[in-house]
LUMMAR-848140 format. One record per atom (N, C-alpha, C): x, y, z. Coordinates in steps of 0.05 Angstrom, whole numbers, plus 32768, in hexadecimal, padded with zeros to 4 digits. Layout:
REM LUMMAR-848140
XYZ/...
END
This chain:
REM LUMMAR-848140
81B97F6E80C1/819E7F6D80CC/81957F5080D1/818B7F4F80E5/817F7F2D80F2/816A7F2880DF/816A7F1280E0/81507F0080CA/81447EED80DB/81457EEC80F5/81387EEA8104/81207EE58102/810C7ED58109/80EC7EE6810E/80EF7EF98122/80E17EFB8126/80D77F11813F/80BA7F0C814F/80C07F058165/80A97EF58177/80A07F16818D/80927F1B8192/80857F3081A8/80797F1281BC/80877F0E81CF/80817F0D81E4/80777F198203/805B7F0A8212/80597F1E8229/80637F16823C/80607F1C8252/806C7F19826A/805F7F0A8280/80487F1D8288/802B7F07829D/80267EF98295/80287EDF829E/80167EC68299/801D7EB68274/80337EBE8270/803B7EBE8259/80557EB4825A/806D7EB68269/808A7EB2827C/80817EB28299/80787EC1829C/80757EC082BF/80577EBE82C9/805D7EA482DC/803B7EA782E9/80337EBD8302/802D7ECB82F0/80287EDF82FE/80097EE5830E/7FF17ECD8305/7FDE7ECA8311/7FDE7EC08329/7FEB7EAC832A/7FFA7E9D833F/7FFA7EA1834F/800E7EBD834D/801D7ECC8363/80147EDE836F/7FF87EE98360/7FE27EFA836C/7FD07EEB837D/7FC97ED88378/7FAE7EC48385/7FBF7EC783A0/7FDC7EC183A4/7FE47EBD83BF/7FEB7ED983CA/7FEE7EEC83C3/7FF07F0283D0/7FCE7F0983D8/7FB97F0283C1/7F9A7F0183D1/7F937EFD83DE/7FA67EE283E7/7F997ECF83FC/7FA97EDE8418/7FC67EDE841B/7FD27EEC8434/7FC77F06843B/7FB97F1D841C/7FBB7F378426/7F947F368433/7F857F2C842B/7F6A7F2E8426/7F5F7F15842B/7F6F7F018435/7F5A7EE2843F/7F507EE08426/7F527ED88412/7F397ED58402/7F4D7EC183E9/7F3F7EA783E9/7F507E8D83E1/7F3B7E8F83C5/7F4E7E9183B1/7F417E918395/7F4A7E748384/7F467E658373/7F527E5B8364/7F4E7E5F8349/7F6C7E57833C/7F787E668324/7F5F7E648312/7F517E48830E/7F417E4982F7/7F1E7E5882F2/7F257E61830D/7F077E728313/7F167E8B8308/7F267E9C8300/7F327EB682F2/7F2A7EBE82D6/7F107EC282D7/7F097EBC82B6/7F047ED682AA/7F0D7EE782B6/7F117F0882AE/7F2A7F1182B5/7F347F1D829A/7F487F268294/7F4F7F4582AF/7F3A7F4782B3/7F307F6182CA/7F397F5782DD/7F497F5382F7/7F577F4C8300/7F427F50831C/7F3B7F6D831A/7F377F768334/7F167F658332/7F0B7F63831B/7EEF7F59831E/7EF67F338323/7F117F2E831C/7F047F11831D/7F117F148342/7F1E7F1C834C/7F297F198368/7F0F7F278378/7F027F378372/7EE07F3F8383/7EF47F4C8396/7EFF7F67838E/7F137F7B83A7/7F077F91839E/7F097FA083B4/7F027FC283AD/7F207FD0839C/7F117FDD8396/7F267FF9838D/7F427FFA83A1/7F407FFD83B6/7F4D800383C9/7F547FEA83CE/7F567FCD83CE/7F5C7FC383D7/7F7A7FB683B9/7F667FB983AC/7F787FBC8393/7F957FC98388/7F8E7FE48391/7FA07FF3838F/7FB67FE6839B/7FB57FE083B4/7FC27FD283CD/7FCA7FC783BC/7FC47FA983AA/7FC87F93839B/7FD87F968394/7FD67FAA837F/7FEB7FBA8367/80047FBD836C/80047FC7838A/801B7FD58394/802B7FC38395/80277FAE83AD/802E7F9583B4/80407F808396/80277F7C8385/802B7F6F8369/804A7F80835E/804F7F91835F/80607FA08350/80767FA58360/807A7F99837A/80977F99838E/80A37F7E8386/80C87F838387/80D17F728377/80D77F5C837C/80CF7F5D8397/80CD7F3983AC/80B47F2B839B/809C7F38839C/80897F2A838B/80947F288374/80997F3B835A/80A07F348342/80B57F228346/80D07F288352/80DD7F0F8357/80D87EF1835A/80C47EEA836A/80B67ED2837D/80AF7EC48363/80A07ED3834D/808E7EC28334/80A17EA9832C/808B7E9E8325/809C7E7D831B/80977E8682F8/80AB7E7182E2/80A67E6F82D4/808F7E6282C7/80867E6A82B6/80707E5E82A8/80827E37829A/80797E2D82A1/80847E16828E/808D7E0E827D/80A37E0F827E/80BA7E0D825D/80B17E248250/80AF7E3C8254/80B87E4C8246/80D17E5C823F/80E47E55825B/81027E548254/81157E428241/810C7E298240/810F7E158232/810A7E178216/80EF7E1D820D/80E67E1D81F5/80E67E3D81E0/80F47E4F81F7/80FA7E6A81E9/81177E6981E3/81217E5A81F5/813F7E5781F2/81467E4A81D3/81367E3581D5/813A7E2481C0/81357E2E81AB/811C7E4681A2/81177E518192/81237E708187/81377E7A819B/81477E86819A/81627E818192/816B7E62818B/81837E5E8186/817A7E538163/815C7E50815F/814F7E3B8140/813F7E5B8136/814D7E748133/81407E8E811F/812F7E9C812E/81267E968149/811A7EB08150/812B7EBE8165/811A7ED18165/811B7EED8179/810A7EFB8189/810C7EFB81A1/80F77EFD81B2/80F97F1781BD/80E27F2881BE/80E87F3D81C9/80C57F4281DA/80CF7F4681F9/80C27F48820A/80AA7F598214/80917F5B8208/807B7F778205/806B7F728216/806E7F888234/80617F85824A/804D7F9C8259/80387F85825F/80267FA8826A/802A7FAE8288/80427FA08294/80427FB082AF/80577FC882B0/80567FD782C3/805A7FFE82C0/80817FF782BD/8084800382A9/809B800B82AB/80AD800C82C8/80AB801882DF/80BD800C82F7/80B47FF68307/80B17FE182ED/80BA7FC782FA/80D27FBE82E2/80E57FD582DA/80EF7FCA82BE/81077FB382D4/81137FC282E6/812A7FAD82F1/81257F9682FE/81077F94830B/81097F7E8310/80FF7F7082FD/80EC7F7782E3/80E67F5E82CF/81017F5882C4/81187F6D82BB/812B7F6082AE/813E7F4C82C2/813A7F4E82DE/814B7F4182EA/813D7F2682EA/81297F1E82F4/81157F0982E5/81147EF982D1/81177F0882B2/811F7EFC82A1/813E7EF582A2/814B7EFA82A9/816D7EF382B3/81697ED682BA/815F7ED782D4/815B7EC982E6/814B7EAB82D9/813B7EAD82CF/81307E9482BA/81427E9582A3/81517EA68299/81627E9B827F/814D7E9C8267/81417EB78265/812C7EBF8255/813D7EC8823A/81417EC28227/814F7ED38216/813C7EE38201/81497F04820D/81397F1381F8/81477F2781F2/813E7F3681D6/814A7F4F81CF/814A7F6A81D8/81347F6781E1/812B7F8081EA/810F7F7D8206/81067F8E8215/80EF7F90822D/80E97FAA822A/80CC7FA68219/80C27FC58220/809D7FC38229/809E7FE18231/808D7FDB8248/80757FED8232/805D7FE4822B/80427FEC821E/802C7FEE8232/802480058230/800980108240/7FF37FFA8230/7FF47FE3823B/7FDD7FDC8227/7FBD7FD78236/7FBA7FDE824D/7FA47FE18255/7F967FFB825B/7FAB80168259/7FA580348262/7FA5802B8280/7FB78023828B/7FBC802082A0/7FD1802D82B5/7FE3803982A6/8002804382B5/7FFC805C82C1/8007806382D8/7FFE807782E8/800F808E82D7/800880A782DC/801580C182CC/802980C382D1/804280B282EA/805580BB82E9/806980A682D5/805C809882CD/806D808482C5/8073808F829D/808D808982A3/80A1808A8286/80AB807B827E/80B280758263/80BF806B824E/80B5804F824F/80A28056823D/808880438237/807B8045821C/806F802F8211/8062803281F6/804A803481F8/8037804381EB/8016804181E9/8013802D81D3/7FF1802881D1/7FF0800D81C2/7FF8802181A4/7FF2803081A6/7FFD80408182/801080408180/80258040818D/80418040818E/80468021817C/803F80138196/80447FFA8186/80397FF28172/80297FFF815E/80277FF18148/803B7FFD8137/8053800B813F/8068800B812B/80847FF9812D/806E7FEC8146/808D7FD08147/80817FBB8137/80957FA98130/80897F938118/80977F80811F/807F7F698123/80897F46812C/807C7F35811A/80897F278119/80757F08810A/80687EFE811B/80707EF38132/80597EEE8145/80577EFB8168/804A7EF5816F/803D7EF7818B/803A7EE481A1/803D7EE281B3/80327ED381C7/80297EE681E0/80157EE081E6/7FFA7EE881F3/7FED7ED98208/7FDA7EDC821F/7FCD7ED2822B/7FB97EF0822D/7FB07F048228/7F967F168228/7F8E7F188212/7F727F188216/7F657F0E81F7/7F5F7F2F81EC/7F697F3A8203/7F5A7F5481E9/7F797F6581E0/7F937F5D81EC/7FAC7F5E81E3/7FAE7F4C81C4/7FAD7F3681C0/7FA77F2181AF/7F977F2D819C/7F877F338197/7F6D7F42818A/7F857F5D8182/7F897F678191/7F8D7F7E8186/7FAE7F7E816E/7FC27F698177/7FD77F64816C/7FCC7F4E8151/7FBC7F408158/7FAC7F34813B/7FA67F4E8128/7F917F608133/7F867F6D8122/7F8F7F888119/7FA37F968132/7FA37FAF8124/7FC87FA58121/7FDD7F938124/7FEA7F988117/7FEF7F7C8109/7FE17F7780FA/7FE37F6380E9/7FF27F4880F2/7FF37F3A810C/80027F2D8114/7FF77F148122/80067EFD8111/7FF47EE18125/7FFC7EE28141/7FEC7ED3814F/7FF17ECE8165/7FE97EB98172/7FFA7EAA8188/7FFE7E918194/7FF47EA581AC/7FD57E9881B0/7FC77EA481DA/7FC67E8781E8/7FD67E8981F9/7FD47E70820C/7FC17E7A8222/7FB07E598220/7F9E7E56822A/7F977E5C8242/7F887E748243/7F827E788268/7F647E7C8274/7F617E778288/7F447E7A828D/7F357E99828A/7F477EA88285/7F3E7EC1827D/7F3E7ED08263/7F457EBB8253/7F457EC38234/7F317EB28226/7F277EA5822C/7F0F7E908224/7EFA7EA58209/7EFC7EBA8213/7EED7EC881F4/7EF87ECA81E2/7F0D7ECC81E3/7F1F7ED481CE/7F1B7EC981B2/7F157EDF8199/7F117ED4817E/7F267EC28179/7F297EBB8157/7F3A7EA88154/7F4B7EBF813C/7F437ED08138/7F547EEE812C/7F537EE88111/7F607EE380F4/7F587EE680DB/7F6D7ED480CA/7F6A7ECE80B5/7F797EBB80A6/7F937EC180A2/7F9B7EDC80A7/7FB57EE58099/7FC27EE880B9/7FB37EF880CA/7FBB7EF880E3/7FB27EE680FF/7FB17EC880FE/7F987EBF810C/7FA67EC1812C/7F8D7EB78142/7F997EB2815D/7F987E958168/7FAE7E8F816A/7FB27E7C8169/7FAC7E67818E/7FA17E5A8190/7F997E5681B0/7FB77E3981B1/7FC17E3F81C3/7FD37E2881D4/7FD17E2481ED/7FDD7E1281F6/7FDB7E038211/7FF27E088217/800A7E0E820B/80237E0B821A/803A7E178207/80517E198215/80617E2681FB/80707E0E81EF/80717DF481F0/80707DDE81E3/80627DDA81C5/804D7DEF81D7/802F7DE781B8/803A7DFB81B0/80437E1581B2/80477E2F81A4/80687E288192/80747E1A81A0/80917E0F818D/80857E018174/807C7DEE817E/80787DD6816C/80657DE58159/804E7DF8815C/803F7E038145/804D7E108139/806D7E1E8145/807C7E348134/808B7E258118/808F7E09812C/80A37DF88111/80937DF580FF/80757DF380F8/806D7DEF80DC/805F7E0A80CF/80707E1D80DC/80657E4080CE/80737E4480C1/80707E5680A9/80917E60809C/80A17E6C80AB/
END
């Protein structure tokens, strides 16, 4: 058995800039030039000001694997997972986009040199359309067990603080700005980078 930690890592905006990559599909599909630090809702469709319908569109688009492909990495997070994958941890990948994007996220993570144990896909917004399978609800996952987290949604963060007892490292985004600071045993931890999320890991047990 591994002695490992065990890190729950996400995927959006967390490894992949995936805001990024939406602002520019906004701008080609809908004329409408946003910048990143005006995104201060986790609501995607409320901070872009799109209808329903134009959204949907979004979605569709967002989830073809030229777009998921196209995403850049988030900044040294290949670097500093790598490194922390070869010094006791273990990373395993907990994502809320729908299950058939499993081949292109795992080709993705290939592709950056992401190392992880596992990619599974959590309904964590009640979001996944009815046809979609082999997926976890958020109850599900509280029978998986990590030492830590890394996060960018504050009510993801919140909820892995509180309902499964777990610290967490939320890098800093303009749309998590509420986010509590979670509890002494489980707190949430705010970073700037996964530099700051390494370097805070070396002085944890």
């Amino acid at each position: 058995m591994s002695n490992k930690k065990r890190i729950y890592v996400d995927f959006d905006d967390v490894l992949a800039q995936t805001v990024h990559a939406l602002l520019q599909v906004v701008k080609r599909e809908f004329g409408k030039s946003l910048a990143y630090e005006d995104i201060h809702s986790f609501n995607l469709e409320n901070s872009f000001g799109i209808s329903r319908q134009d959204w949907d569109h979004l979605m569709h688009l967002a989830h073809q694997e030229e777009t998921l492909l196209g995403m850049q990495e988030i900044h040294g997070a290949s670097e500093h997972i790598n490194h922390l994958d070869q010094n006791g941890y273990e990373f395993t990948v907990v994502t809320g986009r729908p299950p058939s994007t499993k081949n292109a996220s795992a080709t993705w993570l290939n592709k950056y040199n992401i190392p992880h144990a596992d990619l599974i896909f959590v309904d964590k917004y009640k979001r996944f359309e009815a046809n979609e399978t082999n997926f976890l609800t958020l109850d599900d996952l509280l029978n998986h067990r990590y030492d830590y987290a890394v996060e960018d949604s504050a009510s993801m963060a919140e909820y892995v603080s509180h309902k499964m007892q777990t610290p967490v490292f939320l890098l800093n985004r303009p749309w998590n700005q509420n986010a509590s600071k979670g509890n002494s045993e489980s707190p949430i931890m705010r970073c700037e980078s996964w530099e700051e999320i390494r370097e805070k890991l070396s002085k944890l047990p």
